[in-house]
N, C-alpha and C positions, 0 to 999 in steps of 0.2 A: 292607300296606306302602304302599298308594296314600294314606293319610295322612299317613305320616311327612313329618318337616318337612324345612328343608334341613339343620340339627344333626341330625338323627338318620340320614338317608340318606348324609349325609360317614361317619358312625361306622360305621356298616353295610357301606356299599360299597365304601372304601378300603383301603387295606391297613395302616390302622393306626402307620403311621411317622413321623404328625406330631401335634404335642401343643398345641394353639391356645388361645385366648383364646375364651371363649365370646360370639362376637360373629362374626353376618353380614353382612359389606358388600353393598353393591347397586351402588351408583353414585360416582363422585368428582368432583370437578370444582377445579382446581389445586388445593391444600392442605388441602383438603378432601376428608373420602369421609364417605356416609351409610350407617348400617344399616337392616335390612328394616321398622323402626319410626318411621323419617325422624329419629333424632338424629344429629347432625350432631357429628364428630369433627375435631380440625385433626391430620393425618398427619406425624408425623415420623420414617416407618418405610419408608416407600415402598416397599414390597415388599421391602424390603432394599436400599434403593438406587437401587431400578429407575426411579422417577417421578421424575426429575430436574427434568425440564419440567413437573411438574405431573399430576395425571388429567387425562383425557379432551382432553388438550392438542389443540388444535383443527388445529394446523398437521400435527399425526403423523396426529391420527384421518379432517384431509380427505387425506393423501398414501394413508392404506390402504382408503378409499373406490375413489378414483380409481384405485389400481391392481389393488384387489379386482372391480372391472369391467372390467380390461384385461386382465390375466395374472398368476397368483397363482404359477405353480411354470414354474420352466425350469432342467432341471439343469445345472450347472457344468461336470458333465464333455462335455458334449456339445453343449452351445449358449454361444452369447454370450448378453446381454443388457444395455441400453444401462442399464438403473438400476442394478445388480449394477458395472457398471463405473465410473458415478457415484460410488458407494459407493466403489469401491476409490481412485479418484480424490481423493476428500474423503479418508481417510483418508492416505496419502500427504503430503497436504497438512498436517495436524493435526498429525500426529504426530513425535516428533525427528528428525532430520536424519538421511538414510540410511535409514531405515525406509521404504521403499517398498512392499513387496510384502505383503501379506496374503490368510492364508486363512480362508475365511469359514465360519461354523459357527450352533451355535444357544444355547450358552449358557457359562459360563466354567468351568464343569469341562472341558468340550468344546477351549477355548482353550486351556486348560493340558494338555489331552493332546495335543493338535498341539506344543504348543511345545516339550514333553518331547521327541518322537518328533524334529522338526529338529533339537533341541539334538544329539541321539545321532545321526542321518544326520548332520548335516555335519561335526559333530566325529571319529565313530569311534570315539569312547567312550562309557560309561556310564555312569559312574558319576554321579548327582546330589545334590548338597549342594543342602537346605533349612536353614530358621529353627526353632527350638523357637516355640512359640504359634502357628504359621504356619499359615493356614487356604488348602487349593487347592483341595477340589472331593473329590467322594463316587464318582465311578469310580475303578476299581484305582488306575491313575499317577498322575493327581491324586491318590488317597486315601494313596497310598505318602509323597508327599512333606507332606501334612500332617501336623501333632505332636501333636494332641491322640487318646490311647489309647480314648476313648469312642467315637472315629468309628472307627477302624482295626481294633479288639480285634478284634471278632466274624466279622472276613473275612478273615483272616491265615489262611497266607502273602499276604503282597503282593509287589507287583513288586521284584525284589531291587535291588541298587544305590544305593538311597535311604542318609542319613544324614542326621544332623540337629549345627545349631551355635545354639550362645545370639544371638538376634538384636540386633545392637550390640556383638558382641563380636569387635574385626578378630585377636585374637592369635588363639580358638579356629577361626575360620575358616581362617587360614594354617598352622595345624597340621593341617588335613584336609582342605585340597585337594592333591590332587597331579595328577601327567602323566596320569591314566587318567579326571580332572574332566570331563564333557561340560560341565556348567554349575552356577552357582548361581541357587536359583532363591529369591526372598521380594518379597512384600510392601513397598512402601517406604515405606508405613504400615499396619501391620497392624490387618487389621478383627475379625474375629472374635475373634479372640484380645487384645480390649479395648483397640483404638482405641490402639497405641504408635507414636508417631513416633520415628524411629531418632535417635543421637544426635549433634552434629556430627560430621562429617566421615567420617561411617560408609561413607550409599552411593559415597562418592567412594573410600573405600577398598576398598571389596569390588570396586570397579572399576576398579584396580590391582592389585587379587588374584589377580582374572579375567585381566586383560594379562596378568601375569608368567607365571602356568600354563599358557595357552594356551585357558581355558575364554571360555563363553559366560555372559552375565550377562543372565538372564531374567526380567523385573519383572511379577509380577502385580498388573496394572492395572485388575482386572476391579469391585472395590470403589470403587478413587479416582478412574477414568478420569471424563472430559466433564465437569469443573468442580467434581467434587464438594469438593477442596480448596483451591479458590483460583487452581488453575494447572489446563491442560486436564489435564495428567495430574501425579499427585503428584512424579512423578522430576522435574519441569519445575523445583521448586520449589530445588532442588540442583545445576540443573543435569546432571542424568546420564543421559546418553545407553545404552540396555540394546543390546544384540546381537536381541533377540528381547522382546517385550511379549507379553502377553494380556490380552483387552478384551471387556467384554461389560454386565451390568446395565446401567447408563445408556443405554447405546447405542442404543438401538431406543425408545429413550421408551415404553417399557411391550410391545411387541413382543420374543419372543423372538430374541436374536441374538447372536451372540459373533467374535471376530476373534481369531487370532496372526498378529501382523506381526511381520516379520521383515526383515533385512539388504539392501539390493537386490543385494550378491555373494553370498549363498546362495542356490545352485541345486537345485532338487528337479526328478525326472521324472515325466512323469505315470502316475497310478496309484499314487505313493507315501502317498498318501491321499486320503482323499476323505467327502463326508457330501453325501447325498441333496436334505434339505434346506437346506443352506449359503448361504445368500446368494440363497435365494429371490427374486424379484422382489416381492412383501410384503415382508417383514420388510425389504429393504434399502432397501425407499421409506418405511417409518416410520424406520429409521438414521437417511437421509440428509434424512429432516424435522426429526427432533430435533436432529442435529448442525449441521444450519443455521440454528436458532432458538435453539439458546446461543448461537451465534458472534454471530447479530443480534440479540438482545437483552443482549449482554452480559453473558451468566450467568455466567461465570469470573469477571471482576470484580465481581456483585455477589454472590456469593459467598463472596469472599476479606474483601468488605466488610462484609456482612450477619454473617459467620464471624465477625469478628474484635468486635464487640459483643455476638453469645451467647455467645461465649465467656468474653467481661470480666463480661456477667450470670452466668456459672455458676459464676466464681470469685468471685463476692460472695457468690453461694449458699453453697459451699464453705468461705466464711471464720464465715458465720452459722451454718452448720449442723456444724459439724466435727466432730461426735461424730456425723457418722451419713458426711459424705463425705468420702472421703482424696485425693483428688486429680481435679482436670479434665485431661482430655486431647485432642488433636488440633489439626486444620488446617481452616480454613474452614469449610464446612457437613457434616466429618464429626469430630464429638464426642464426648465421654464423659465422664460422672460415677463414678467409681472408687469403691464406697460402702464401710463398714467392714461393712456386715450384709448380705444377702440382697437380691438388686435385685427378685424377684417380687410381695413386697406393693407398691415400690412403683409398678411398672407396672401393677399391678391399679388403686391409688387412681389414676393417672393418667387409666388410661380412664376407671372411673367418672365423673372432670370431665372427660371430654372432649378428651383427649390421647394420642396413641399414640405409645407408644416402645419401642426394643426393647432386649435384652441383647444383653450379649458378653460371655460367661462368667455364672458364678453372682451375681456382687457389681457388674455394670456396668449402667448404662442408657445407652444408647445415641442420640445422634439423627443420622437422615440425614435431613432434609428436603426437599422440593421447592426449588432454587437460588431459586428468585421467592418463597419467604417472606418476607412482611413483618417489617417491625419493630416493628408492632403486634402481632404473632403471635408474635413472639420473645418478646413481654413478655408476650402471656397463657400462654405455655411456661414461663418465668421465674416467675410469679408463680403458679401451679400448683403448680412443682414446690415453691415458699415453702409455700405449703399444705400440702401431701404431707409435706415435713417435720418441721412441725409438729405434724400431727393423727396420723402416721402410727406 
């Protein structure tokens, strides 16, 4: 066994529940990540999201130096601590008006079970309405209110309460919410479930829905949040203000960390939850490095800029290739190509030249890129995928 390489010791020692690409990264650096054979790939996957700022982004990796020699764990429940508060401070700040108060966690399923559990404390009720396609996270409550049958089949019963409405559809929503509603809870762009932007006037409605019943409107932010779309969080873009958000991927510039924020007149006591490692002193001084280096660099904006030129290149793609793509989707620098065949071959030919992308669903490729992508890098993405279609 003292042979095995790192492909066979993953197969070996894991537990088997993830299905990869045969390829081992080693190192990245902004847009780039290399494998253990130094070819050099340009990332449009980012862990799913996660590298917002880039690999190895210099201002998160020297904030978790410097606090990795001061103090790495101070729990929540029992101490202050002056970066942990920073954190909650900068967030506060970013986020829509009234959203003051958040609890800090370590990744966004984690977010979306906090925000479940407030929605039902301050409401008093139960029941929660989600989106059909709607992807929140692989613990029970998160996993309750996700739609797709492949994730939930196998661990049923799940938490009761749950129901599900076609997403963009304000008539079947108002016919299943009632007075026992704690909240609805979706996506305001949904990731997983292939990159759909909702349709005019949708989140403005569901948030009249919400008013007239008395429920809470809970935005999962944890995909679009920190610039990914052009706006720091995708609701910005509509303008809609949620009762309760949850935040996580981008957040930490590559450091685990998640957030629900929430209302500053929702009151919780203490002991009503809690998590060990939440808002560490780590992980909240990579947050609070990353979320300072979009603001200062202007990643929102070139984002929404950078966004709105792959997107016009993917609909040229789309008009030249149209027996293979049926439609481009998204906002900013979170996109999709909607294919008519199987997106697998061609994320394989992608890497092969040197491009990572990922899916959402069976027939989608997907890109999240690093917000600092060039527009030289948009065009060897562009021109790639001209290949791919082609030969493929």
């Amino acid at each position: 066994m003292k042979n095995m390489n790192a492909f066979e010791k993953e197969d070996r020692f894991s537990t088997g529940v993830y299905s990869r690409q045969e390829l081992q990264l080693v190192s990245g650096s902004g847009t780039k990540v290399y494998d253990a054979d130094g070819n050099e790939y340009l990332d449009l996957t980012t862990g799913i999201g996660v590298a917002a700022v880039g690999h190895a982004n210099e201002a998160v990796a020297e904030a978790i130096k410097d606090q990795a020699e001061e103090l790495m764990t101070c729990s929540p429940a029992y101490f202050y601590n002056k970066v942990r508060a920073e954190l909650l401070e900068k967030l506060a700040e970013i986020t829509p008006e009234g959203l003051n108060q958040s609890f800090l966690c370590n990744s966004g399923t984690e977010a979306i079970e906090a925000s479940l559990k407030f929605a039902r404390h301050h409401t008093g009720k139960k029941e929660i309405i989600a989106t059909m396609r709607g992807f929140h996270g692989r613990t029970l409550g998160s996993l309750s209110a996700t739609w797709k049958r492949k994730y939930s089949q196998p661990f049923k019963p799940l938490v009761p309460g749950f129901s599900h409405v076609p997403y963009g559809d304000l008539d079947k929503l108002d016919e299943e919410i009632s007075e026992e509603t704690a909240a609805v809870l979706l996506e305001p762009i949904q990731g997983e479930g292939g990159i759909h932007t909702p349709p005019e006037g949708y989140l403005s409605g569901v948030r009249e829905i919400c008013d007239d019943n008395g429920a809470l409107l809970v935005l999962d932010e944890v995909q679009t949040g920190f610039g990914r779309t052009g706006e720091m969080f995708a609701g910005d873009h509509w303008g809609i203000k949620p009762d309760v958000m949850a935040l996580a991927k981008a957040m930490g510039g590559g450091a685990p960390i998640g957030a629900s924020v929430v209302r500053e007149d929702m009151e919780f006591s203490p002991g009503l939850h809690g998590s060990t490692f939440g808002g560490n002193p780590l992980t909240a001084s990579a947050a609070l490095a990353a979320i300072n280096y979009i603001q200062e660099e202007n990643l929102v904006e070139l984002a929404r800029e950078r966004g709105k030129g792959f997107k016009e290149g993917l609909e040229e793609i789309a008009k030249e290739h149209g027996k293979i793509v049926r439609e481009v989707r998204g906002l900013g620098l979170m996109l999709a190509l909607q294919l008519r065949k199987k997106a697998g071959p061609y994320l394989d030919a992608l890497l092969d030249r040197g491009v990572l992308a990922l899916p959402a669903g069976s027939s989608v490729l997907r890109f999240l890129p690093p917000l600092e992508i060039s527009t030289d890098e948009i065009d060897q993405t562009l021109n790639t995928l001209n290949e791919v279609f082609k030969e493929v």
